[in-house]
VOTOR-362901 format. One record per residue: residue number from 1; residue in three letters; x, y, z of N, C-alpha, C in turn. Coordinates in nm, 3 decimals. Layout:
! residues N
REC    i   aa       nx       ny       nz      cax      cay      caz       cx       cy       cz
REC  NUM  ALA        X        Y        Z        X        Y        Z        X        Y        Z
...
***
This chain:
! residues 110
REC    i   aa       nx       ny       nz      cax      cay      caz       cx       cy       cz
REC    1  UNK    2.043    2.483   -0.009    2.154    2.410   -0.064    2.209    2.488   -0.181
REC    2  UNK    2.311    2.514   -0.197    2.426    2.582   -0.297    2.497    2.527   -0.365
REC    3  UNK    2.531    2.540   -0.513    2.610    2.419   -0.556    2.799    2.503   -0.564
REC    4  UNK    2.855    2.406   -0.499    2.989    2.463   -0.500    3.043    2.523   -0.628
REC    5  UNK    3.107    2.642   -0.665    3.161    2.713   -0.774    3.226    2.644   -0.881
REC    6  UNK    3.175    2.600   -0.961    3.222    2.504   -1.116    3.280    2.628   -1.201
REC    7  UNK    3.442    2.566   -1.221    3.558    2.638   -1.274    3.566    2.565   -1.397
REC    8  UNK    3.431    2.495   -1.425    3.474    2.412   -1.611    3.391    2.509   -1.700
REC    9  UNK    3.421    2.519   -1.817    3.370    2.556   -1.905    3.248    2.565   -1.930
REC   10  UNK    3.106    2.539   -1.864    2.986    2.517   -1.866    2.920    2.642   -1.902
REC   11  UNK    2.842    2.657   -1.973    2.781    2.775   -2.034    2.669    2.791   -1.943
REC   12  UNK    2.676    2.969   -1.878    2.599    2.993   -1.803    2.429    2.911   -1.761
REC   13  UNK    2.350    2.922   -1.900    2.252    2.926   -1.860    2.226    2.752   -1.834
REC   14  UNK    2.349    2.648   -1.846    2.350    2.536   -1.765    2.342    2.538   -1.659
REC   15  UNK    2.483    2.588   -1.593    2.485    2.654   -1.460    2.392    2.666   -1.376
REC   16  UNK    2.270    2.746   -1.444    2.207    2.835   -1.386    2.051    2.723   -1.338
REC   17  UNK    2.045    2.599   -1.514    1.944    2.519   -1.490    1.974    2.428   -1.397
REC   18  UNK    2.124    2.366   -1.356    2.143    2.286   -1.210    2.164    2.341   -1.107
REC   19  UNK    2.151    2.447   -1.102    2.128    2.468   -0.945    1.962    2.526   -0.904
REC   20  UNK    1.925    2.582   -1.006    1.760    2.520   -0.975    1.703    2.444   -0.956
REC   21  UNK    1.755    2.313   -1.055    1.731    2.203   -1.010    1.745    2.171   -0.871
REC   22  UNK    1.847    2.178   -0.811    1.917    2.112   -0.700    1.846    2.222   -0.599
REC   23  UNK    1.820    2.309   -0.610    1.716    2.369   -0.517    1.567    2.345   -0.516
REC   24  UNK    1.546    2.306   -0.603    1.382    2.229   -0.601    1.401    2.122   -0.570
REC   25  UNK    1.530    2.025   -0.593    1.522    1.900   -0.529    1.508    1.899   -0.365
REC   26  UNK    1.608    2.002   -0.303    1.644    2.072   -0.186    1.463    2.106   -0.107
REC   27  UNK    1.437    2.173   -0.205    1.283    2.221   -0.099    1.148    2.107   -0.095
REC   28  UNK    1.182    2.033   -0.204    1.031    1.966   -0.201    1.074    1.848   -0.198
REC   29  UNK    1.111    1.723   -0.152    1.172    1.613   -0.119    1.054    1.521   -0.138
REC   30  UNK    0.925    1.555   -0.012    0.810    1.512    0.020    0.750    1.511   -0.096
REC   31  UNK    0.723    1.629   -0.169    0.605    1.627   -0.222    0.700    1.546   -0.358
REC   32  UNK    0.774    1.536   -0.405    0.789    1.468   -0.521    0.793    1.341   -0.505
REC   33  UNK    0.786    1.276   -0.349    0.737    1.128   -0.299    0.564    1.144   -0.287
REC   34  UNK    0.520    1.235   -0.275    0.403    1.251   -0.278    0.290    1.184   -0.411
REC   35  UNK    0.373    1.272   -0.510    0.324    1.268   -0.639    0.351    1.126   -0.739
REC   36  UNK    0.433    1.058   -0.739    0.499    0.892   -0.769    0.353    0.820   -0.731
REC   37  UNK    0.316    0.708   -0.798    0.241    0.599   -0.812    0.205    0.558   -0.670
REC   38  UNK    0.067    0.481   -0.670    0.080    0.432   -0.518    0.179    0.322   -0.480
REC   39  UNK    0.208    0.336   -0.356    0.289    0.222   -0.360    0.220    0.144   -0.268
REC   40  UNK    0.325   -0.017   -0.275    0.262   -0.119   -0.275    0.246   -0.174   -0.083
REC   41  UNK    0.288   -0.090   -0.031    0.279   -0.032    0.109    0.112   -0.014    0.114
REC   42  UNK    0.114    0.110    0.042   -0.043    0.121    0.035   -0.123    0.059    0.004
REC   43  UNK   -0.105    0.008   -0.113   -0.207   -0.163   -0.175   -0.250   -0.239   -0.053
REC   44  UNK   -0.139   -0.284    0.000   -0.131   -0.380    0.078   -0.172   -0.356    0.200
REC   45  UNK   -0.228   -0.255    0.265   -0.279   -0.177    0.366   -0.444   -0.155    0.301
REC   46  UNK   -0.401   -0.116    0.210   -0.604   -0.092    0.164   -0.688   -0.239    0.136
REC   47  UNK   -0.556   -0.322    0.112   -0.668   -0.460    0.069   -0.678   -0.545    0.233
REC   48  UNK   -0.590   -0.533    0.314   -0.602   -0.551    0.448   -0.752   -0.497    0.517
REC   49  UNK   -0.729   -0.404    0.511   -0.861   -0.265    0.561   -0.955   -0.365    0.507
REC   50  UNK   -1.002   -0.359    0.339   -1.131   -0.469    0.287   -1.111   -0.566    0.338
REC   51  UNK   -1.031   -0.664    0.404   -1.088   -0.787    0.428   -1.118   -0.781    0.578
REC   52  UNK   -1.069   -0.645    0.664   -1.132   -0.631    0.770   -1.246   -0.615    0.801
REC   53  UNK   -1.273   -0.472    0.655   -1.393   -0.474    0.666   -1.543   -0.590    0.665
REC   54  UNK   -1.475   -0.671    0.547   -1.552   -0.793    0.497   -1.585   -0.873    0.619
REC   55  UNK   -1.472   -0.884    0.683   -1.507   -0.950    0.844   -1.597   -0.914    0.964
REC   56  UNK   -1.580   -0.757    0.948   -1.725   -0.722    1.017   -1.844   -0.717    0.983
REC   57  UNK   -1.855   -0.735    0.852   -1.996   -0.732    0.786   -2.024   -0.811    0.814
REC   58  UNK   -1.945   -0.932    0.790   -2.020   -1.092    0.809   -2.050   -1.134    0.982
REC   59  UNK   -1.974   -1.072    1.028   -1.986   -1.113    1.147   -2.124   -1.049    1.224
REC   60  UNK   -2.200   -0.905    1.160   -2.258   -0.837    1.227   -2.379   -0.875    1.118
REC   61  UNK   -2.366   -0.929    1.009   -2.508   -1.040    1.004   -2.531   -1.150    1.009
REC   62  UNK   -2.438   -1.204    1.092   -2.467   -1.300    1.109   -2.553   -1.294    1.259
REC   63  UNK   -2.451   -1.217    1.331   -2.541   -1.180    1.503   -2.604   -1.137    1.441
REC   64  UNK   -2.677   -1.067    1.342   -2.804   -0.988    1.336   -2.882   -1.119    1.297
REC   65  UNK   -2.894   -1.270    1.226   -2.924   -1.328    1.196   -2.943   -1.420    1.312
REC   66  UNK   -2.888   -1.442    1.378   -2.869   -1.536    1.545   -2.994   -1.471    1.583
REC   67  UNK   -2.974   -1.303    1.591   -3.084   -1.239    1.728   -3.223   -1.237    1.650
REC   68  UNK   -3.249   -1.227    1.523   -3.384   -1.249    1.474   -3.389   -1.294    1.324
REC   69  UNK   -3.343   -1.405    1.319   -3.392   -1.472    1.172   -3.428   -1.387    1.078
REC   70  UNK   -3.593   -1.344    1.098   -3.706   -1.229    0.997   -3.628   -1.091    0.966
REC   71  UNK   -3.518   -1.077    1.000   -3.448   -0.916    0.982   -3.343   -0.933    0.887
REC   72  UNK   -3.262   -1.032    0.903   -3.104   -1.086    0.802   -3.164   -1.238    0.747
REC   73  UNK   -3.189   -1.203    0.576   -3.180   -1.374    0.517   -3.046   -1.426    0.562
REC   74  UNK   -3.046   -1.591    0.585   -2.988   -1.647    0.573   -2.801   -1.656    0.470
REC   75  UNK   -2.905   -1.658    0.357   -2.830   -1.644    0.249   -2.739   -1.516    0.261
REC   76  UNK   -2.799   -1.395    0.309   -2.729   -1.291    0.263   -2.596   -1.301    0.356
REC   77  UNK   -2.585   -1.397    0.499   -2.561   -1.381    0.577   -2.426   -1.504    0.548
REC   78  UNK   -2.471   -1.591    0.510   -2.391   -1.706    0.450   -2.310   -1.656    0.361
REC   79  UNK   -2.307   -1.580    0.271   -2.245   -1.530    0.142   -2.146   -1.417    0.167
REC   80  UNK   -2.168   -1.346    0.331   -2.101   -1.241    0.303   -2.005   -1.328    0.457
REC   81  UNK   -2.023   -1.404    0.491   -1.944   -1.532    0.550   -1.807   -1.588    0.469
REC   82  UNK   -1.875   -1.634    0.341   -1.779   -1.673    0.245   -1.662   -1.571    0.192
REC   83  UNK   -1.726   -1.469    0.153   -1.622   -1.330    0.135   -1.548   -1.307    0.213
REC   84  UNK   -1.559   -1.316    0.327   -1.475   -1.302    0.420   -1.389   -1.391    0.460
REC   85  UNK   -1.423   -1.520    0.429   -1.293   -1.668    0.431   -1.188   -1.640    0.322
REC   86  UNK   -1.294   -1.596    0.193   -1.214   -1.565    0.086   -1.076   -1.481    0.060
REC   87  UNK   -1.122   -1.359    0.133   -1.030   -1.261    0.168   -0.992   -1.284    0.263
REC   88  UNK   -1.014   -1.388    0.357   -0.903   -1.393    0.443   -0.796   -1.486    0.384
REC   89  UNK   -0.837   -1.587    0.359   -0.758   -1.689    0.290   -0.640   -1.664    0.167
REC   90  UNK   -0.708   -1.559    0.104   -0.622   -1.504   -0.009   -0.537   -1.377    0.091
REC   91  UNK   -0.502   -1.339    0.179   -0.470   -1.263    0.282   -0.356   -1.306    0.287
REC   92  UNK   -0.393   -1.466    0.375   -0.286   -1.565    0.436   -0.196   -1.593    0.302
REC   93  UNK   -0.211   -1.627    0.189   -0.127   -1.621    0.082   -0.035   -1.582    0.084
REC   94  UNK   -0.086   -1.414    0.045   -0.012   -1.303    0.043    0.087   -1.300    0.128
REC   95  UNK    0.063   -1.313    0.243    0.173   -1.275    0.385    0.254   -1.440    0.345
REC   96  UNK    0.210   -1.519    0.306    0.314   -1.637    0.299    0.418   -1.633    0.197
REC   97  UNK    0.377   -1.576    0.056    0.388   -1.552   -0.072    0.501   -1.420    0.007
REC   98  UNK    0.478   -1.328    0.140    0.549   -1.247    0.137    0.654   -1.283    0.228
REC   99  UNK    0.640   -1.348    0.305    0.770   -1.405    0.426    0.839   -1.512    0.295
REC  100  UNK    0.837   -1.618    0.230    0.883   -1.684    0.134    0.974   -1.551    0.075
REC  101  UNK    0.954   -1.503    0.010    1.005   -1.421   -0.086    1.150   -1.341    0.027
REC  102  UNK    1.077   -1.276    0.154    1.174   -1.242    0.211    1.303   -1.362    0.270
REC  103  UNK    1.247   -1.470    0.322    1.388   -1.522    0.324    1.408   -1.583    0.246
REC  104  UNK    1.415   -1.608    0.113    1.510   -1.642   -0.025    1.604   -1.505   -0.043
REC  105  UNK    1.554   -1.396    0.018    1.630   -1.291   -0.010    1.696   -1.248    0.058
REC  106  UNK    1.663   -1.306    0.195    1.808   -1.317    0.355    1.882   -1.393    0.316
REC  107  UNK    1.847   -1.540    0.237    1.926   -1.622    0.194    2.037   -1.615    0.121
REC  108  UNK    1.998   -1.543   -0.015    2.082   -1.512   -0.114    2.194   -1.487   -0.069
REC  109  UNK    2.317   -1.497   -0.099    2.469   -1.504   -0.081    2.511   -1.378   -0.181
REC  110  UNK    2.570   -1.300   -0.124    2.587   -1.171   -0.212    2.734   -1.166   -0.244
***
């Protein structure tokens, strides 16, 4: 990318700092989306993932608890049951907390 020939008065070594600019903007697009904060795309994908995960834990001691009592306490099995309602429940929120929000904002009259 080239910046078209500026016939104003601009003192060279301006010149010279915007179109570097505009060529580093030009080559690295990605990586300066790269480098920015996580976004909330990602949050919201990694706390998904944990409550998936949370769901298989509980679920795979609990069958481990079904097939032999003496191998998975109870408790441990009950508790990581609850974590997983928890995070699911606070899940369902979220996605409600997030469809709400989107149509007040289909709504809005612009």
């Amino acid at each position: 990318m080239s910046l078209p020939p500026i016939s104003s008065g601009l003192p060279t070594p301006l010149l010279d700092a915007l179109r570097r600019n505009a060529a580093q903007q030009a080559r690295a697009p990605q990586a300066a989306a790269a480098a920015q904060a996580p976004s909330f795309t990602n949050a919201l994908d990694q706390a998904l993932k944990s409550v998936s995960g949370s769901q298989q834990e509980a679920a795979q001691l609990a069958a481990g608890f079904q097939a032999d009592p003496g191998t998975v306490p109870l408790e441990q099995a009950m508790v990581a049951m609850q974590k997983a309602q928890i995070g699911f429940q606070s899940a369902l929120h979220v996605r409600n907390r997030l469809v709400s929000a989107y149509s007040d904002i289909m709504n809005m009259q612009v």
